[in-house]
DOSETI-456161 format. One record per residue: residue number from 1; residue in three letters; chain; z, x, y of N, C-alpha, C in turn. Coordinates in steps of 0.1 Angstrom, whole numbers. Example, Ala and Ser with C-alpha at 12.3 -4.5 7.8 and 13.67 -1.06 7.14 Angstrom:
// DOSETI-456161
  resi  resn  chain    n.Z    n.X    n.Y   ca.Z   ca.X   ca.Y    c.Z    c.X    c.Y
     1   ALA      A     78    132    -57     78    123    -45     78    132    -33
     2   SER      A     71    128    -22     71    137    -11     79    129      0
This chain:
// DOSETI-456161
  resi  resn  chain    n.Z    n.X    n.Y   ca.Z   ca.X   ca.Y    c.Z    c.X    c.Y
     1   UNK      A    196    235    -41    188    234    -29    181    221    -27
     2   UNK      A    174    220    -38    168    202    -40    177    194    -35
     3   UNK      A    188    195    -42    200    179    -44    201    178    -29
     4   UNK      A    202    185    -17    205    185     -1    195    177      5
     5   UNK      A    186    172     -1    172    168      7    171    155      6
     6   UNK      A    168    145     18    173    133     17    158    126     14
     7   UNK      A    157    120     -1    147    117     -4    139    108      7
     8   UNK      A    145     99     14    140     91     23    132    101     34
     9   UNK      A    137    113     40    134    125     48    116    124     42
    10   UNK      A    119    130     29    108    134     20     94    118     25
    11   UNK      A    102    109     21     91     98     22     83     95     35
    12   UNK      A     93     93     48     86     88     60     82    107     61
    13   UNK      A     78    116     59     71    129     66     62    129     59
    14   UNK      A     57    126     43     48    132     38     35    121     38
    15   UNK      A     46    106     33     34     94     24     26     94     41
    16   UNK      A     27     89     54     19     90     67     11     93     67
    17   UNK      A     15    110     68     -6    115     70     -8    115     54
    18   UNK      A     -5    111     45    -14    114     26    -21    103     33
    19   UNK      A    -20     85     38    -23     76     39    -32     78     49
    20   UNK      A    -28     82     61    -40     85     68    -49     95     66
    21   UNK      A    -50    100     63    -61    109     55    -68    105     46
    22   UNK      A    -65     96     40    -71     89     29    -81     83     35
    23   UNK      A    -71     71     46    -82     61     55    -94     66     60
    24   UNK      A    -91     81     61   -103     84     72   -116     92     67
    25   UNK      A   -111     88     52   -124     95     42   -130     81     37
    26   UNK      A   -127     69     41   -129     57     30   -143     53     40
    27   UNK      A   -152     50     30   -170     47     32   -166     29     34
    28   UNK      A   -169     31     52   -167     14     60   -180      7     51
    29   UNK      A   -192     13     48   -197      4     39   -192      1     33
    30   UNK      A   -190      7     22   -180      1      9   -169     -6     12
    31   UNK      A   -159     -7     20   -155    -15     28   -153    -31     26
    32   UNK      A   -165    -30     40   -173    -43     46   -178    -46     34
    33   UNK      A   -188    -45     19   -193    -50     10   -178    -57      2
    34   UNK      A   -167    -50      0   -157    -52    -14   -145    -60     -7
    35   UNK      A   -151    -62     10   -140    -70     13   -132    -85      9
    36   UNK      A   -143    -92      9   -146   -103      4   -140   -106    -10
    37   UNK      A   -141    -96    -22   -131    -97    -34   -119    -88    -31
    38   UNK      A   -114    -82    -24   -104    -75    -26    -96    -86    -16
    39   UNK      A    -99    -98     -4    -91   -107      1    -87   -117     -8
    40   UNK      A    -99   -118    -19    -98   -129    -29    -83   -130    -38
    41   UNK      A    -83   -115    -43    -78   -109    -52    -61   -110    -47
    42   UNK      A    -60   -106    -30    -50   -100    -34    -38   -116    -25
    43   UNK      A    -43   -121    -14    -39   -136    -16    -34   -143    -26
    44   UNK      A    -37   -146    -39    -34   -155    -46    -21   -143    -52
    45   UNK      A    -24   -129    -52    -11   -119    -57      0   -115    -50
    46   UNK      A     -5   -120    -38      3   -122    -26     13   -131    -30
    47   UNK      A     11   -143    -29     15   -154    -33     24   -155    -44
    48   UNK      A     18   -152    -55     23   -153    -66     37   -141    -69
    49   UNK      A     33   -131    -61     49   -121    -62     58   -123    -52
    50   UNK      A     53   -137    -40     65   -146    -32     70   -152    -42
    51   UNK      A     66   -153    -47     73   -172    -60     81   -163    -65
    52   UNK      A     79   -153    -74     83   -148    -86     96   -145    -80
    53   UNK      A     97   -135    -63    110   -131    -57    115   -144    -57
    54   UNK      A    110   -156    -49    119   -167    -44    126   -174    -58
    55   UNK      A    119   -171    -68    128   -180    -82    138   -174    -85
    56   UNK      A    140   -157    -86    150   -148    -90    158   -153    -79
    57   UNK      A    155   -147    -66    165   -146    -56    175   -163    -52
């Protein structure tokens, strides 16, 4: 019964609302305070997992 289910089906119905539901519990304080290191953080990881693809590929 599993094996018939098209795992991709599974993905775009479920991860949507888990994600939005999530967003709409997250404290905009906390937020607005951790923004500033979480732009820090994730730019330079940004960056750095372009390179890593562009040298393989």
């Amino acid at each position: 019964m599993a094996e018939g289910i098209n795992p991709h089906l599974l993905f775009y119905s479920f991860l949507p609302p888990l994600i939005f539901s999530e967003a709409m519990k997250l404290n905009v304080r906390l937020v607005q305070k951790c923004f500033a290191q979480v732009f820090l953080l994730a730019c330079p990881g940004v960056l750095l997992g372009t390179g890593m693809v562009a040298l393989v590929a």
